[in-house]
N, C-alpha and C positions, 0 to 999 in steps of 0.2 A: 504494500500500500504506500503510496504516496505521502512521505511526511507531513506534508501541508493538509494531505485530505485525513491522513490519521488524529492532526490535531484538531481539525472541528469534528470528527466524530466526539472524541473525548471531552471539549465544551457542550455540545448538544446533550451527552451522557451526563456531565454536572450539572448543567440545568435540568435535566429533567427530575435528576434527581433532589435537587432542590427545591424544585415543583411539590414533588412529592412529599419531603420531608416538613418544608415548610408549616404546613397547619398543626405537625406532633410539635414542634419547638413551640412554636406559637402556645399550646395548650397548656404543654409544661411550664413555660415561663408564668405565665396565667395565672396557673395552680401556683406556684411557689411564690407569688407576691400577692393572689387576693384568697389562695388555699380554697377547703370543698364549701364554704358557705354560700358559695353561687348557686347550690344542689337545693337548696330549702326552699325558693320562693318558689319554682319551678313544680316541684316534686311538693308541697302543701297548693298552687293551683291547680296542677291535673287529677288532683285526689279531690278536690272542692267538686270541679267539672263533673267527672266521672260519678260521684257517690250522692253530691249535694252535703257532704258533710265532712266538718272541718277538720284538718290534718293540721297539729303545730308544733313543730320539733323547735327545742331550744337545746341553746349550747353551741359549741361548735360542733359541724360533723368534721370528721377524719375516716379515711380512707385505704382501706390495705389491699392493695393492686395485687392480683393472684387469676390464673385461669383457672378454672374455668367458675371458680368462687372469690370473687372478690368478698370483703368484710366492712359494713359502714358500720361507724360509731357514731353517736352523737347521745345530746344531755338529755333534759327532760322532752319527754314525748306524749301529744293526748289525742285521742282520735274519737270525735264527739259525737253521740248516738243518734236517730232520727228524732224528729219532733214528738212524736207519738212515746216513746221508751219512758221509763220511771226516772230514771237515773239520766244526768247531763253526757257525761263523759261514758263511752264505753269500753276503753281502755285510755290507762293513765301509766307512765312509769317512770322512775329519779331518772333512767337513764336507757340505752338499748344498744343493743349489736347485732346487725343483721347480717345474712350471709345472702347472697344470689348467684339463684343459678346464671350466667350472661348465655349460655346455649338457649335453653328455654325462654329467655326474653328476645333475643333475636328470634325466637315464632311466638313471639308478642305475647306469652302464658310469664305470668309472673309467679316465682317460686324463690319460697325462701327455703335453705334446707336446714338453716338454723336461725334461731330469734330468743335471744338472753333479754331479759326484764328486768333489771332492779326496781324491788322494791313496786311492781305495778297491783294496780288494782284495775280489774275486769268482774263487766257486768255485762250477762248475758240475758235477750228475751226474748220471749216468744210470746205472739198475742191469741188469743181464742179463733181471728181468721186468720191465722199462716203466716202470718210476716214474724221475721226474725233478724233479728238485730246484726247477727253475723254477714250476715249476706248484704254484697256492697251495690246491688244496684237501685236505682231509687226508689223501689216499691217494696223492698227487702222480702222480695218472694221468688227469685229466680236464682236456683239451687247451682245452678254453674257460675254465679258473682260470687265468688270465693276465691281467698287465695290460700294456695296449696302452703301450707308449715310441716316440714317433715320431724322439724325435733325444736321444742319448744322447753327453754331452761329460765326457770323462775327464780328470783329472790326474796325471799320474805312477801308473797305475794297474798294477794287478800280476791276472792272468786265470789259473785252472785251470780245466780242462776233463777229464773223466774220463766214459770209454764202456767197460767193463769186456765189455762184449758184444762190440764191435767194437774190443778193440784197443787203443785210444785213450786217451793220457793224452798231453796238452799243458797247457805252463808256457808263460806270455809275460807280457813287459812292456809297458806302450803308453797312449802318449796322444794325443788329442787338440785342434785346436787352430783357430780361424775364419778360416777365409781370404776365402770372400766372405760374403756375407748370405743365409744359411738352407744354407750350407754347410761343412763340417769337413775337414781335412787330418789325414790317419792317419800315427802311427809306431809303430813295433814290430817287439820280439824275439821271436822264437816257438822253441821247440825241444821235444823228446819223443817219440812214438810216436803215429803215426797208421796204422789197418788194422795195425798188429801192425810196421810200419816204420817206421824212424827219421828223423825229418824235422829241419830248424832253417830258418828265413827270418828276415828284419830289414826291414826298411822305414824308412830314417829321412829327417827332415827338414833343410834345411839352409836358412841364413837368416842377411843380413847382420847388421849392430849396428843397433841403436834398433826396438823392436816398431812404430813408421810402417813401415818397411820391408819389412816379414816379409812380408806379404800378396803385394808384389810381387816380392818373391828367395828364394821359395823351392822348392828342384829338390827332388828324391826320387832315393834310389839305394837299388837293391831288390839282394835278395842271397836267391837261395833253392839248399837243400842238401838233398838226397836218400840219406839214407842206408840200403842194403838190409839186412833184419833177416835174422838167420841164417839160413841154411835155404832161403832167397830164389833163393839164387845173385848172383855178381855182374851188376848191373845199369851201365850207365852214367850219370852224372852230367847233370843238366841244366838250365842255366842259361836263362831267360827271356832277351831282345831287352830 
């Protein structure tokens, strides 16, 4: 090849590739002088759009770049119920960390395969015609407006649950906590009315001194209570093995 012709091939080759590069430098620099909080106005309006109901992350978010799971962090987070629910907030928590899949959002399905709570408080409802508080589309009765949570790890977290149809209103506390790898240890108080009858269970954990430890000393002693709603008649009590 012709030296003269070799050397605009290899300008034509730098620009193009600087074509190319340009928008990742551009992005990184972005990021490293205005960081991930450009993510919240954006990501609390397509949640406003989509649901009609309020998304508001506080804090900063941060960011752990990973294929095909990236990991957001950020502070406080509350995600506000329908007009019709008992409760304002239907989940609340000091802080959160979520994991996404990026395969499954490039076909537009959004999945979290992990979502850590401190400290959140969720209230869940269901009304006597079918709407349920979980389900994100605006009438809260289309069973596919859900987002997929594959593993869900709680802090000191505090649960309501309300079935007005069937009865049901339960109050519980409960967290939990990794014992092996892609597995979680449950505790929890549970008490209130289930089927129109009065239940309460506990489930706690117990565990020597130093968290090395925990993974391998910890038992479970389970405690469930039955109590018959009036009208019922006396039933007898029964305790699980």
């Amino acid at each position: 090849m012709v030296p003269s012709r070799k050397h605009a091939v290899l300008r034509w080759l730098k620009w193009i590739v600087g074509i190319l590069l340009a928008p990742v430098v551009l992005a990184v620099l972005f990021i490293a002088v205005f960081g991930w909080n450009w993510l919240r106005a954006p990501i609390e309006r397509v949640t406003l759009e989509k649901t009609g109901r309020v998304l508001l992350i506080g804090g900063d978010i941060e960011v752990e770049l990973a294929w095909p799971l990236p990991r957001v962090h950020s502070g406080p987070v509350s995600f506000a119920n329908p007009a019709w629910a008992t409760e304002k907030q239907m989940v609340s928590a000091a802080a959160a960390a979520v994991s996404i899949d990026l395969p499954q959002l490039l076909q537009r399905n959004l999945v979290f395969p992990e979502v850590r709570l401190q400290r959140p408080v969720i209230f869940l409802e269901q009304t006597s015609d079918g709407r349920k508080n979980w389900l994100l589309d605006r009438k809260q009765q289309d069973e596919s407006a859900r987002i997929r949570i594959d593993r869900l790890m709680l802090d000191q977290g505090t649960l309501g649950y309300d079935d007005v149809a069937r009865k049901t209103r339960i109050r519980a506390t409960l967290s939990t906590a990794d014992t092996q790898p892609g597995k979680a240890e449950l505790a929890f108080t549970a008490q209130g009315q289930y089927k129109g009858s009065s239940v309460q269970g506990a489930r706690q954990r117990r565990a020597g001194a130093g968290s090395a430890r925990r993974n391998n000393t910890v038992s479970d002693q389970n405690r469930y209570q039955h109590r018959p709603h009036r009208g019922e008649g006396r039933r007898q009590r029964h305790q699980p093995a």
